[in-house]
C-alpha positions as CSV (number, residue, x, y, z in Angstrom):
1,X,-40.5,4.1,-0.6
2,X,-39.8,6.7,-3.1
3,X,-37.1,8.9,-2.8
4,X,-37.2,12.8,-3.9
5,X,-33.5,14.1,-4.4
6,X,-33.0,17.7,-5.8
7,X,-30.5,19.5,-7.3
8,X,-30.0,21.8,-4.2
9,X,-29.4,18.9,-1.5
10,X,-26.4,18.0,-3.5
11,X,-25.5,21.7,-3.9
12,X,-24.6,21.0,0.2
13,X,-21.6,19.0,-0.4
14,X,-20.8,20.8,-3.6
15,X,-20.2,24.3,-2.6
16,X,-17.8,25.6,-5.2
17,X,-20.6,24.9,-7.4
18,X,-21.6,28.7,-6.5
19,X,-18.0,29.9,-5.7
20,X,-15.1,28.1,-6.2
21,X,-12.9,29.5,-4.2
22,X,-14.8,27.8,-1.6
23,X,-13.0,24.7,-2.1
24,X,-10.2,25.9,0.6
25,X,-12.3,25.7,3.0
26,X,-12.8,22.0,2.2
27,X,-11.2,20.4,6.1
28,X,-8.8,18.1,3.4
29,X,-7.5,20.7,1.5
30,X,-7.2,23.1,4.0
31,X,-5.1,20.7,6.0
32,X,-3.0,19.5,2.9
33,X,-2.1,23.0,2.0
34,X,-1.5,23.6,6.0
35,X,0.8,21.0,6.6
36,X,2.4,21.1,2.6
37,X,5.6,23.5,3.9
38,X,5.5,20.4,6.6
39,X,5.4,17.4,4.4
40,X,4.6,18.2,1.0
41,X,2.9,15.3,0.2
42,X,0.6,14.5,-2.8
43,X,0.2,10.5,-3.1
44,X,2.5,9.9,-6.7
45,X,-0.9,7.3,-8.1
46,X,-2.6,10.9,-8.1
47,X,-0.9,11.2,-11.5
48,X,-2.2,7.6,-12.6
49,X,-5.2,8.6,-13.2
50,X,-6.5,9.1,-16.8
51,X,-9.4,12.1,-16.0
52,X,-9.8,12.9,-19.6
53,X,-10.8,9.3,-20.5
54,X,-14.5,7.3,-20.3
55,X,-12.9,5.6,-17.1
56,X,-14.5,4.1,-13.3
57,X,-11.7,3.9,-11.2
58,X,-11.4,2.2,-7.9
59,X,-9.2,3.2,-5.2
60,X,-8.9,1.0,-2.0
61,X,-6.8,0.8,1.1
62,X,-6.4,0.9,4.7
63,X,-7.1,4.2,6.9
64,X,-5.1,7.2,7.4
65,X,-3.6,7.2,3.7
66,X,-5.0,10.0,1.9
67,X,-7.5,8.5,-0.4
68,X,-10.4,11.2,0.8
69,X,-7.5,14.2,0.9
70,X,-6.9,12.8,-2.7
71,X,-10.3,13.1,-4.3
72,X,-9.7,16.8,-3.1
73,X,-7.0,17.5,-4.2
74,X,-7.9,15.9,-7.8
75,X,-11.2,18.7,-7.3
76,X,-8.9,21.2,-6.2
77,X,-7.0,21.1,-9.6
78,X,-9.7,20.5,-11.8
79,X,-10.5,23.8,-10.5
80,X,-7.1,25.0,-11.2
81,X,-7.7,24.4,-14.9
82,X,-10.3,26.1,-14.7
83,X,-13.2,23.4,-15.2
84,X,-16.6,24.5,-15.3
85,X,-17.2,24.1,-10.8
86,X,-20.8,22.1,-11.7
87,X,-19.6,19.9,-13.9
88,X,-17.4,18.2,-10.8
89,X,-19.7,16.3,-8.5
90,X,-18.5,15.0,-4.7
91,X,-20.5,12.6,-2.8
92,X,-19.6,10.6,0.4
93,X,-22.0,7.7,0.5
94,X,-21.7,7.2,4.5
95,X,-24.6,9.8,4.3
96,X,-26.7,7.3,1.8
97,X,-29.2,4.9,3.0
98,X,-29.4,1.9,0.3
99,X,-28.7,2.0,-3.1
100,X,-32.1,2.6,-4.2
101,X,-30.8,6.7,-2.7
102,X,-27.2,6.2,-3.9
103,X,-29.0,5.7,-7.8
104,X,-31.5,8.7,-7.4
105,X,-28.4,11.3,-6.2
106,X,-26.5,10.2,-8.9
107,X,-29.4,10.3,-11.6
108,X,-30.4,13.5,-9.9
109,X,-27.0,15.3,-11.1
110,X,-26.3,13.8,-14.6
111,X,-29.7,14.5,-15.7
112,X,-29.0,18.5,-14.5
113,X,-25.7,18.5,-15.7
114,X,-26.6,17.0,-19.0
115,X,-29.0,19.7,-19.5
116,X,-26.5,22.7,-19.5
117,X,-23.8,20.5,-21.0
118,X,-22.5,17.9,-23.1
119,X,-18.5,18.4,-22.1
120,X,-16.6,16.0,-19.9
121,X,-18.0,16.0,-16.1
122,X,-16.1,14.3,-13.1
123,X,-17.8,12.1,-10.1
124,X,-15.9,11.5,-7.0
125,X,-17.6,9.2,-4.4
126,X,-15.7,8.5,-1.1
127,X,-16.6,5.1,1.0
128,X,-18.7,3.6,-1.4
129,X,-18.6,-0.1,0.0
130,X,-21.0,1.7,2.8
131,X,-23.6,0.5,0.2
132,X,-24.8,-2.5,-0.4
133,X,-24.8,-3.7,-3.8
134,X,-23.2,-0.4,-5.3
135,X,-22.2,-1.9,-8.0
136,X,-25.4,-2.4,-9.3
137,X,-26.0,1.3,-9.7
138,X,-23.0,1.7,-11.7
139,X,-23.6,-1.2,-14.1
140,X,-26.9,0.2,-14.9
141,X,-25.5,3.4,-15.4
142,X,-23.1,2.3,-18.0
143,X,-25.4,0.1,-19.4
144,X,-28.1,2.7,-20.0
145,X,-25.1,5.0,-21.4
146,X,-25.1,7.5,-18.5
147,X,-22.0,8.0,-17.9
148,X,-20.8,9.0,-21.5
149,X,-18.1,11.6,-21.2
150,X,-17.5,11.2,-17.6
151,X,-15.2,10.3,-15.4
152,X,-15.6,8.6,-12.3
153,X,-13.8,7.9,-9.0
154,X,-14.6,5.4,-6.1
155,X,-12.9,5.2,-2.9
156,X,-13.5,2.8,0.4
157,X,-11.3,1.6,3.3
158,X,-13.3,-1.9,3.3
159,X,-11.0,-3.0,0.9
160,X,-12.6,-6.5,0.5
161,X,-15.5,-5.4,-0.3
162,X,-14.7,-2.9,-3.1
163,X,-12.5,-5.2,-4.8
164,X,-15.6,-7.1,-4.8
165,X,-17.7,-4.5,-6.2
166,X,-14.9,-3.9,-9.0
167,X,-14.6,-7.8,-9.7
168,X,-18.7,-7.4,-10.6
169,X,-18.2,-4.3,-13.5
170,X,-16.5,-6.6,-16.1
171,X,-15.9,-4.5,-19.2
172,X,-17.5,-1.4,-17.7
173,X,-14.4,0.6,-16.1
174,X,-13.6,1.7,-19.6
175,X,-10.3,0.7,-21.6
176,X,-7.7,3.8,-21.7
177,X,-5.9,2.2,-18.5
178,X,-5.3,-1.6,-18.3
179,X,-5.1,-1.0,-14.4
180,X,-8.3,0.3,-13.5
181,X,-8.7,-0.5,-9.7
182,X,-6.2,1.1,-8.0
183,X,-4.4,1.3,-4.4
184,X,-2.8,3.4,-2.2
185,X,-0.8,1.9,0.5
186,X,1.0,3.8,3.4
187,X,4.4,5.8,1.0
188,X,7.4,3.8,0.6
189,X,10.4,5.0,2.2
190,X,11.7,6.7,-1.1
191,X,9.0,8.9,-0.8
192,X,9.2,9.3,3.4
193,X,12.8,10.8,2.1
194,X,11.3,13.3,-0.2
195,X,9.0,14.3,2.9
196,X,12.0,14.9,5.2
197,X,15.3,15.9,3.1
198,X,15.1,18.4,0.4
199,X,18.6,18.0,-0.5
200,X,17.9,13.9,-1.6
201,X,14.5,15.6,-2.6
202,X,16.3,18.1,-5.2
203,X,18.9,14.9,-6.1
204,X,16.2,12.6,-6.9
205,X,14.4,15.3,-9.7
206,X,17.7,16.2,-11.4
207,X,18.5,12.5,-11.8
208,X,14.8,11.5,-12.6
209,X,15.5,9.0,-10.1
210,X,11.9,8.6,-9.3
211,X,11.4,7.1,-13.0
212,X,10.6,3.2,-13.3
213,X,13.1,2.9,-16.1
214,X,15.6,4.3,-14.3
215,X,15.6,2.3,-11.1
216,X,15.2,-1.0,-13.1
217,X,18.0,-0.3,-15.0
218,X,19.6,0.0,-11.5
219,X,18.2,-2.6,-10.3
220,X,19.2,-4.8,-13.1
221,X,23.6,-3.8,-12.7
222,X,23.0,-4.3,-9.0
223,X,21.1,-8.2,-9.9
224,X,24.1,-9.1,-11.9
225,X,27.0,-7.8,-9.6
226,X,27.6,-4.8,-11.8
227,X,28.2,-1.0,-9.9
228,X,26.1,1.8,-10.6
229,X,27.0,5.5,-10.9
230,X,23.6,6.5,-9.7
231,X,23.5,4.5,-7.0
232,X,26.8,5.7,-5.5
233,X,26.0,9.1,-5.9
234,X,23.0,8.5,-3.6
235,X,24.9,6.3,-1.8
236,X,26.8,10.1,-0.8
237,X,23.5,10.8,1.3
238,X,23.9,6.9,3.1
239,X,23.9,8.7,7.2
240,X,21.2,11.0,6.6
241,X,19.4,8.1,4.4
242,X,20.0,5.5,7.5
243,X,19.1,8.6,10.3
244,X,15.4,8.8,8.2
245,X,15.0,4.8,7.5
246,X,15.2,4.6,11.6
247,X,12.6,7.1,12.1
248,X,10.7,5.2,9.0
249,X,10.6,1.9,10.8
250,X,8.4,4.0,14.0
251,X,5.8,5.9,11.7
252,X,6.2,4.0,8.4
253,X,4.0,5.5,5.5
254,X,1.0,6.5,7.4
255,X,0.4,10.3,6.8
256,X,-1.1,11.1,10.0
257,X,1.5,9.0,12.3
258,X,4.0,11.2,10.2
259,X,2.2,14.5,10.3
260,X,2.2,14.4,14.1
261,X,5.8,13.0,14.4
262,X,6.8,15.9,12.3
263,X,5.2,18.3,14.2
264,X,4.4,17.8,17.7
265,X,7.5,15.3,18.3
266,X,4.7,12.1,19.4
267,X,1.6,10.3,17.5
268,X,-0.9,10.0,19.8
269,X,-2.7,7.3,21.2
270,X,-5.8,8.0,18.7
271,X,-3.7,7.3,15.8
272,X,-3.3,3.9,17.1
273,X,-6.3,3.2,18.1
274,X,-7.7,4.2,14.7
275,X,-6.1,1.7,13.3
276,X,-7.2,-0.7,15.8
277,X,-10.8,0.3,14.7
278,X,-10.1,0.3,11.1
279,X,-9.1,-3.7,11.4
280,X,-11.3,-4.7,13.8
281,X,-14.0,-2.9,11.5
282,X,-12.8,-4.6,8.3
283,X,-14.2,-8.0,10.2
284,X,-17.3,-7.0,11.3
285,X,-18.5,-5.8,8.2
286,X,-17.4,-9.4,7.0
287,X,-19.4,-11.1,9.9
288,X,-16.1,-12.2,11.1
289,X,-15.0,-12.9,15.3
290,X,-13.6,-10.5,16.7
291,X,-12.1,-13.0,19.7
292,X,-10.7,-15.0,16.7
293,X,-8.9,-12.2,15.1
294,X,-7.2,-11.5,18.2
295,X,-5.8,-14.7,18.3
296,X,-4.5,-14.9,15.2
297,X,-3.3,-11.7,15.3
298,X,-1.4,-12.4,18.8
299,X,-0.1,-15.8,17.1
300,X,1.5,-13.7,14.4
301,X,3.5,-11.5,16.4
302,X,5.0,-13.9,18.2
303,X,5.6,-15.8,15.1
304,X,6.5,-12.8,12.8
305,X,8.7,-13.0,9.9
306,X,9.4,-17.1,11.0
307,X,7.4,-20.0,9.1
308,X,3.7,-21.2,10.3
309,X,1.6,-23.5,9.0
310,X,-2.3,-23.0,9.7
311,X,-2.2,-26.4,11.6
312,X,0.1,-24.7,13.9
313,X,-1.7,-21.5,14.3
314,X,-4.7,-23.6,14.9
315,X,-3.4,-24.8,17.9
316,X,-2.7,-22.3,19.3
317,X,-6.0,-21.4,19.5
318,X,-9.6,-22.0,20.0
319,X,-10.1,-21.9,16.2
320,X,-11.0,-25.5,15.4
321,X,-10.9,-25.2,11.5
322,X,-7.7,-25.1,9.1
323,X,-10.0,-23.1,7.0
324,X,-11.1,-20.6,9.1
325,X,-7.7,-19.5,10.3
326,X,-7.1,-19.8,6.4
327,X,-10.1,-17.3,5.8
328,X,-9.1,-15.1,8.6
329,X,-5.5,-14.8,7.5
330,X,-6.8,-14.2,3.9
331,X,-8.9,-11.7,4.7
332,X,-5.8,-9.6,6.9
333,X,-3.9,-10.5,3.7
334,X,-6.5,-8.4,1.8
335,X,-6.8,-5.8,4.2
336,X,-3.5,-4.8,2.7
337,X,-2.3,-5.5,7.2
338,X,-0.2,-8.6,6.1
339,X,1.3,-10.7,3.3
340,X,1.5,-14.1,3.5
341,X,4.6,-15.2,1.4
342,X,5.3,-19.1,0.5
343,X,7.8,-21.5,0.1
344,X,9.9,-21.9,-3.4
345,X,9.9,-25.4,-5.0
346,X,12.2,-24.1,-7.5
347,X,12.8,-27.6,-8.9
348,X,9.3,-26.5,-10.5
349,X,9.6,-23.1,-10.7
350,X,5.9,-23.2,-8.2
351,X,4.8,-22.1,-4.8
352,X,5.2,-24.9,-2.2
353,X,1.4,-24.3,-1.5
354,X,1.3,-27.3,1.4
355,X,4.4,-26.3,3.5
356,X,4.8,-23.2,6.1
357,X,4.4,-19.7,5.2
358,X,6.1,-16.6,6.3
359,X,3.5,-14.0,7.3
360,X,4.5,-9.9,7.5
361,X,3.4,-7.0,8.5
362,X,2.6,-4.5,5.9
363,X,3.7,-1.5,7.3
364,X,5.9,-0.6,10.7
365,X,3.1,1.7,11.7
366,X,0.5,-0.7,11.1
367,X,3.1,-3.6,13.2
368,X,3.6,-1.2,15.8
369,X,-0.4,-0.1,16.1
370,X,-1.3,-3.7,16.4
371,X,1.6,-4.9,18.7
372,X,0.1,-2.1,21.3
373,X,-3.3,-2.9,20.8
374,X,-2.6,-6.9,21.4
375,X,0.1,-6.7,23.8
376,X,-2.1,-3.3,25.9
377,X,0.7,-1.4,25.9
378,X,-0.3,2.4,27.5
379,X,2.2,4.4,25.3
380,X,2.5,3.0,21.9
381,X,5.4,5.0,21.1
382,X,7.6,4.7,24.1
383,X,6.7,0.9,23.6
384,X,8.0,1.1,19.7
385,X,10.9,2.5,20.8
386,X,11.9,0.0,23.4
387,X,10.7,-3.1,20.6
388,X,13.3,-1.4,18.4
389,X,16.4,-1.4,21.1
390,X,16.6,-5.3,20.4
391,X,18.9,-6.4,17.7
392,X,16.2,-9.2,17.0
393,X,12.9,-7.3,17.1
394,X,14.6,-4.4,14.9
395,X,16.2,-7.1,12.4
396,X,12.4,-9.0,12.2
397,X,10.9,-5.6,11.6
398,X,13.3,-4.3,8.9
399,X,12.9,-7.7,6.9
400,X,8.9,-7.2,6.6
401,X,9.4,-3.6,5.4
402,X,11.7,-5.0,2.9
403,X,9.0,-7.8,2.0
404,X,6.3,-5.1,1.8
405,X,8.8,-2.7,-0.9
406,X,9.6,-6.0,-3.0
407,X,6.0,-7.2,-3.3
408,X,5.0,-3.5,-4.6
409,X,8.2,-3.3,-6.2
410,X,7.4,-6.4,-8.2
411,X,3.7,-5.0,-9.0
412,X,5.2,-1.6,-10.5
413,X,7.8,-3.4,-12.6
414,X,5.1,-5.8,-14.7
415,X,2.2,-3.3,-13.9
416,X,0.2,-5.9,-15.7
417,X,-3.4,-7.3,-13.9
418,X,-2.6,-10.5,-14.5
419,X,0.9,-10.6,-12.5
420,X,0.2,-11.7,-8.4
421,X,3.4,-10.1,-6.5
422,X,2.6,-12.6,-3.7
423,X,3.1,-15.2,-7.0
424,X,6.3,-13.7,-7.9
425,X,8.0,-13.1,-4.1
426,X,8.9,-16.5,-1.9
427,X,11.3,-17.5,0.5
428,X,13.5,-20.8,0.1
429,X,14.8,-23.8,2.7
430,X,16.6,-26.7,2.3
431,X,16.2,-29.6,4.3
432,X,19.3,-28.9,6.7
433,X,17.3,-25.2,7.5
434,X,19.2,-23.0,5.5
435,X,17.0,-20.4,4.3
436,X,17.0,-16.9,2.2
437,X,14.3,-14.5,3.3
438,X,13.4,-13.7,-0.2
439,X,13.4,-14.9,-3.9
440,X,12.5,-12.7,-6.3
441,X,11.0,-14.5,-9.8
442,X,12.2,-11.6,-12.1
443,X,10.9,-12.9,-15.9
444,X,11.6,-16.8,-15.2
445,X,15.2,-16.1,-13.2
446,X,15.7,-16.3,-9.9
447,X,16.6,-12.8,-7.7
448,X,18.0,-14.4,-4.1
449,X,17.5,-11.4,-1.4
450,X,18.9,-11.9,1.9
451,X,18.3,-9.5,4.8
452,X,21.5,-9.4,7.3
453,X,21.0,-5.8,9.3
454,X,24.3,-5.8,10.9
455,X,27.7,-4.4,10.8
456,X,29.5,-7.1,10.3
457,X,28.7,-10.7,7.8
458,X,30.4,-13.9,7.5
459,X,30.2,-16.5,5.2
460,X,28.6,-18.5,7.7
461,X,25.6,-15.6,7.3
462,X,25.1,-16.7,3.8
463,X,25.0,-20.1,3.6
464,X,21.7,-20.3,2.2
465,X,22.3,-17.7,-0.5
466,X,25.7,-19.4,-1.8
467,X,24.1,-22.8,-1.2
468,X,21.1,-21.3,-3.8
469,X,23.3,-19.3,-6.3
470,X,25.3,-22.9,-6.8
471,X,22.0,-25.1,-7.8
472,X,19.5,-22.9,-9.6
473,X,19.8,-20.6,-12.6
474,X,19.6,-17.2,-10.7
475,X,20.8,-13.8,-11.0
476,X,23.8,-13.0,-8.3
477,X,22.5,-12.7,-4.8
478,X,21.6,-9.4,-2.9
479,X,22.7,-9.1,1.1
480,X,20.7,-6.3,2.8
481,X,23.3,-4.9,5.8
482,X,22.8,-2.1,8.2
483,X,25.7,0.0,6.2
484,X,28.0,-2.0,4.2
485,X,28.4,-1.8,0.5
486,X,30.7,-4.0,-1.7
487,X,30.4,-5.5,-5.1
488,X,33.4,-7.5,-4.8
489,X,32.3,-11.4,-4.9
490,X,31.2,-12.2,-8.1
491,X,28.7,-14.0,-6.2
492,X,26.6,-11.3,-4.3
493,X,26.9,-7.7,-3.9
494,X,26.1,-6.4,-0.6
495,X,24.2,-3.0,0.0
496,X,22.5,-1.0,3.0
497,X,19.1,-2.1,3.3
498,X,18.2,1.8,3.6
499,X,19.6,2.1,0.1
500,X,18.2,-0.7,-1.5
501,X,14.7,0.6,-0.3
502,X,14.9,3.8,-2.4
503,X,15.4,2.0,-5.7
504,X,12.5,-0.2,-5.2
């Protein structure tokens, strides 16, 4: 069936096409620029993108992060610079039946904007993955030359499936950015800090802090048992850094858990529960069982942060296939609601691919969103709260926000497509079960990372570190505490977890 689009149905979505100011009145920007004397938060990957280049970018991840908010706010200062209103085009595709519609709207505005102008134009389309075959459209747009002189962002929460898309425009995304599919993840607890504390805020511009060179130059005195200046100036802010990193591990990076917190002094139960809908959503679309996911899901909290193999998890279920819980796990892993870490056969400098794995949660929202939802607990918050009062459950939770900060750590420092964090990041064993929580593979030597959130360590406590440190080539070893800080064994230097998480 042939479908008639006009210029003035996409006028509806588009009103500061006719008066720009019209853009506060947008629901995203007018709650950004509510809540900014609140939080003041503009995702940092806003400034990633290269809007004055020939580029398609993708941007994926889970719910409640700001991908939408950030399209506006990219509109919003287009505006700013005073670019011509029509030649910036929004369009969320939830309202688009097929792609047959999805091609026509977008034909329907080039062609009207190319007949008033040939200068750069700028299309923004939120939840694309809710067409099938989208690619398609955009392939043929490239191909036929279309989008010459544009610029052009997707967005989608089914993050499987726009990965997909992406993988299917080879050589079509444009070349200006080697990194053109992009994600935002719940903020890192560097950035929850700049939310909260002005003063660390104001700290953190003067010493251009936030800069990659600057942390890995950091990073790299603290690897090889050397003090830093830097660091021990923030190191001044350690109580009111440690205060925020508690209130971190209830709402994590999730801007609406936060928003709430911050406000109204609770996250309600719909918070939760959207990301209950968000997951359980991600596996529908994929023709996945629900029953399953809840199994494996309830397997993995009992099992969190300790190593499973998928013979185990199988059963402990009614899944009957290795490869299915494989697939399902995979597919969480995707989801950006887990990462699977593996063993280190460091003999070979490889992943242990056929031994146990070590499975986290991404984000202590998302952990504590999921625990209520699996375990039915009636007040999510009271119930992350009383998790948190055991030593063990806290301990558990603060390694997987430290695994979730090293993997994107480890993605920032080679920014390169063809570096896999979850290839660079394992955990090690011997045979007598000594073990360190994480190994870092930093440019072919060894980073050994071990998690102790206490107040007090003994050399019993690092065993596994000293017993790694004396048989491989590796850096000196890092011990995450709850407040201690010492650089004094040549071996090791030992640092609050709290401050470890703002340089990476």
């Amino acid at each position: 069936m042939m479908i008639i689009v006009n210029i003035t149905d996409l006028a509806e979505l588009n009103p500061w096409w006719t008066d720009p100011s019209e853009i506060e009145n947008i629901k995203e920007i007018r709650s950004w620029k509510e809540t900014k004397s609140k939080i003041e938060y503009i995702p940092r990957i806003i400034n990633k993108f290269k809007s004055e280049e020939d580029m398609i970018y993708t941007l994926r991840g889970p719910r409640q992060v700001g991908k939408t908010t950030l399209q506006f706010i990219s509109i919003y200062r287009l505006l700013e610079r005073k670019v011509e209103p029509r030649r910036i085009f929004y369009w969320t595709l939830d309202l688009i039946k097929d792609r047959t519609e999805l091609q026509e709207i977008l034909m329907t505005y080039i062609d009207w904007i190319r007949s008033q102008t040939e200068k750069r134009a700028y299309i923004f389309l939120d939840e694309i993955t809710s067409v099938a075959k989208w690619q398609n459209v955009i392939k043929f747009l490239v191909d036929t030359n279309k989008l010459r002189n544009f610029f052009v962002l997707v967005t989608a929460s089914h993050t499987m499936d726009l990965a997909r898309g992406a993988e299917r425009l080879p050589g079509r995304q444009g070349t200006a950015d080697p990194l053109p599919n992009k994600i935002l993840l719940p903020m890192k607890f560097i950035e929850y800090i700049g939310l909260r504390n002005n003063k660390i805020k104001s700290w953190i511009i003067e010493t251009n802090f936030k800069a990659l060179e600057t942390r890995k130059e950091i990073f790299d005195d603290l690897i090889k048992g050397k003090s830093n200046n830097t660091l021990e100036e923030l190191g001044l802010y350690g109580k009111k850094i440690n205060d925020l990193f508690i209130d971190y591990a209830i709402n994590g990076g999730v801007i609406k858990a936060i928003d709430t917190y911050l406000g109204e002094g609770f996250i309600p139960i719909s918070v939760y529960n959207d990301y209950k809908e968000f997951i359980v959503g991600e596996f529908l679309k994929a023709k996945m069982n629900e029953d399953y996911l809840v199994q494996i899901l309830t397997q993995l909290l009992e099992t969190h942060t300790s190593p499973i193999g998928w013979e185990t998890l199988k059963k402990q279920t009614t899944i009957r296939s290795r490869d299915t819980i494989s697939k399902y796990v995979n597919h969480l892993q995707y989801s950006y609601i887990v990462s699977v870490i593996k063993r280190l056969k460091h003999e070979k400098n490889t992943p242990d691919y056929p031994k146990n794995k070590k499975v986290y949660f991404s984000d202590p929202f998302i952990f504590h969103a999921i625990r209520s939802w699996i375990k039915g607990i009636k007040n999510p918050l009271k119930g992350s709260f009383e998790f948190m009062k055991q030593e063990k459950s806290l301990s558990h939770l603060i390694e997987a926000i430290v695994c979730n900060h090293l993997l994107r750590w480890i993605y920032n420092y080679y920014q390169s497509p063809l570096i896999d964090p979850h290839n660079r990041l394992f955990f090690w064993r011997t045979k007598k079960d000594k073990e360190i929580d994480f190994i870092f593979n930093q440019e072919e030597k060894y980073v050994p990372i071990e998690v102790k959130y206490r107040n007090k360590i003994t050399p019993s406590d690092l065993m596994g570190l000293l017993t790694f440190i004396s048989t491989t080539k590796s850096f000196n070893g890092v011990v995450l505490s709850k407040n201690l800080t010492s650089f004094e064994d040549e071996r090791y230097s030992v640092l609050p977890v709290s401050l470890f998480l703002c340089l990476i």
